[in-house]
C-alpha positions in Angstrom: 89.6 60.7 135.3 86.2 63.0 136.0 87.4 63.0 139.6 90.1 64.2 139.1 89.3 66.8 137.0 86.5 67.7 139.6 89.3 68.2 142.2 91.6 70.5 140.1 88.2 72.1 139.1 87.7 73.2 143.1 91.4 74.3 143.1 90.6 76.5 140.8 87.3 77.4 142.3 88.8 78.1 145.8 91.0 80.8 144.5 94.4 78.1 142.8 94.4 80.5 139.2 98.0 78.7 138.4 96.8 75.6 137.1 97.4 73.8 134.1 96.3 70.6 132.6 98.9 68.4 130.8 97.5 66.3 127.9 99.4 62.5 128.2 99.8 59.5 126.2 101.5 57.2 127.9 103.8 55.6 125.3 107.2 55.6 125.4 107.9 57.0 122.7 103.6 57.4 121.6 103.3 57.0 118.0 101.9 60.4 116.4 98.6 58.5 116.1 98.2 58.3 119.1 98.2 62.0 120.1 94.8 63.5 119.4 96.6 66.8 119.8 92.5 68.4 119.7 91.7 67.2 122.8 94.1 70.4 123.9 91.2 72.7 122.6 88.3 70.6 124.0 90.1 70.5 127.5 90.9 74.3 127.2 87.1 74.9 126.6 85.7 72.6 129.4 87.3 73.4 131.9 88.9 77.0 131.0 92.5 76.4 131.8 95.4 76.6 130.4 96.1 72.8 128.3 99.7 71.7 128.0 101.1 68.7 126.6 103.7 66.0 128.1 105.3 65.4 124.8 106.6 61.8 124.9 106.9 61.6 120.9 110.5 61.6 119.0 109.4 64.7 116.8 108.7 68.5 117.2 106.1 68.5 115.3 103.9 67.6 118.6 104.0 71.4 119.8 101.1 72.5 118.3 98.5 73.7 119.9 100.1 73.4 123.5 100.6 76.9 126.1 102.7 74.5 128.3 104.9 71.9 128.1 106.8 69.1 129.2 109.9 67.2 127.9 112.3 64.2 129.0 116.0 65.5 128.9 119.1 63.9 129.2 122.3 64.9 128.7 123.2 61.8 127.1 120.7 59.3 125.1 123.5 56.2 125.8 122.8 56.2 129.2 121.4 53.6 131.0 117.5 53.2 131.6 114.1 53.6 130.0 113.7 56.9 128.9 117.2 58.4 127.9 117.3 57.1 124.1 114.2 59.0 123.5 115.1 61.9 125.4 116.1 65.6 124.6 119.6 66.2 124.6 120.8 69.8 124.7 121.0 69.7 120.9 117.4 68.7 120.1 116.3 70.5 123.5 117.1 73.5 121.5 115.4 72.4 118.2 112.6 71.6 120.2 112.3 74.7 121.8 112.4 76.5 118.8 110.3 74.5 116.7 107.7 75.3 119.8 108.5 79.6 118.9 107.4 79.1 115.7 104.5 76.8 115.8 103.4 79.3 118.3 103.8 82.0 115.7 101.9 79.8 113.1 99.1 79.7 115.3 98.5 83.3 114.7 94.3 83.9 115.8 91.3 83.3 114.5 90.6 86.3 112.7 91.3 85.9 108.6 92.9 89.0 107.3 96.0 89.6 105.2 99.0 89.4 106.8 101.7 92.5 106.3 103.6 90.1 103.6 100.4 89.7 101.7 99.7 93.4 101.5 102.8 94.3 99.6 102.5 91.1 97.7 99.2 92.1 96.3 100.5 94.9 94.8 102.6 92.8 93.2 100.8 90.0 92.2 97.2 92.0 91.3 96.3 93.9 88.0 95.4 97.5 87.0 93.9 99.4 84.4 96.4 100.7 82.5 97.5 102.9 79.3 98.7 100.4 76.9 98.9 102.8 73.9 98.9 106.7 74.2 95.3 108.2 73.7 94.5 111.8 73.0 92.4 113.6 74.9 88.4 113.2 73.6 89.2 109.6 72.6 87.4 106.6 73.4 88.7 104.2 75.6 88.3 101.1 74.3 90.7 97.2 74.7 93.0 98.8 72.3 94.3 101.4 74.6 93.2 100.0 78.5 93.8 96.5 79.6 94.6 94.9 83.0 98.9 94.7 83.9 100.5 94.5 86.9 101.2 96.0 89.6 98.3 96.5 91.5 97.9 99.5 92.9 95.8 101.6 90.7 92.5 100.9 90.0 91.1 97.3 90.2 90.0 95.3 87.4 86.2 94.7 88.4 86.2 98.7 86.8 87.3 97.5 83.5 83.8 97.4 82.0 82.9 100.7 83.5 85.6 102.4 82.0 85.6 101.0 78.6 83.1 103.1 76.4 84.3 106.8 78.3 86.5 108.9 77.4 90.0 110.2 78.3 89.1 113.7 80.1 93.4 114.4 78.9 96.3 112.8 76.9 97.2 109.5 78.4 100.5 107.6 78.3 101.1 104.2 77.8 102.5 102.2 80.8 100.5 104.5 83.6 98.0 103.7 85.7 94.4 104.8 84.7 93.0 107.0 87.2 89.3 108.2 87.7 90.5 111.9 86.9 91.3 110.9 83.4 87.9 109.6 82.8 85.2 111.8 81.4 
């Protein structure tokens, strides 16, 4: 198998850039055991070509991680001979492909950051300091009149303790946000 990798290798060397290596298991159908789908990754990082996948399992689940792919079709799984009863009809074809979209979607990158849904959602799901009782200007603030409620997009509860002990710099009302200019 070195060999032959040292041949596509040289392709690639001698100027071949469209080359792709297809990750087999020769089982028909191969149990999902079977799959080592991380060898994809390893293969991509060996030899620095694109990694693809001869998908001979019953599921579309075996997508991930592949660029390229290959798929037994038939427009019939009744017919005659080895490989149509585990085949891709037009029907699953198109689950397939689709189920290929979105694990390619899942895959997102490397990089850990909130996504767009997660942004709005912290508002949401975080707490601020806010007015729960009206407080006159020159008061205290103290647990009685600021405490941590959703939404969360005023200021963030690691202020809490920095905040209680001041005072309000103008009348507050319950239910707003607390904001630094009404701190003294």
């Amino acid at each position: 198998m070195q060999r032959r990798f040292r041949k596509l290798l040289k392709l690639h060397e001698r100027g071949c850039k469209e080359l792709a290596i297809l990750h087999c298991v020769s089982g028909y159908p191969a149990p999902a055991g079977d799959y080592n789908l991380r060898t994809l990754v390893d293969m991509q990082e060996k030899f620095g070509l694109v990694t693809g996948l001869s998908d001979y399992t019953t599921s579309n689940l075996a997508c991930f991680g592949a660029v390229f792919f290959e798929k037994h079709f038939t427009l019939d799984n009744n017919l005659a001979g080895p490989d149509h009863w585990f085949s891709e009809n037009p029907e699953s074809l198109k689950d397939w492909v689709e189920s290929i979209h979105q694990s390619y979607q899942m895959m997102g990158d490397a990089l850990v950051r909130p996504t767009s849904k997660e942004l709005e959602m912290r508002k949401l799901a975080r707490r601020s300091i806010v007015i729960l009782k009206d407080t006159k200007q020159g008061d205290k603030l103290t647990e009685e009149n600021i405490g941590l409620r959703r939404a969360g997009n005023g200021l963030a509860p690691i202020f809490i303790k920095d905040m209680l002990g001041s005072f309000a710099s103008q009348d507050l009302v319950e239910g707003n946000l607390l904001e630094l200019k009404n701190v003294q």
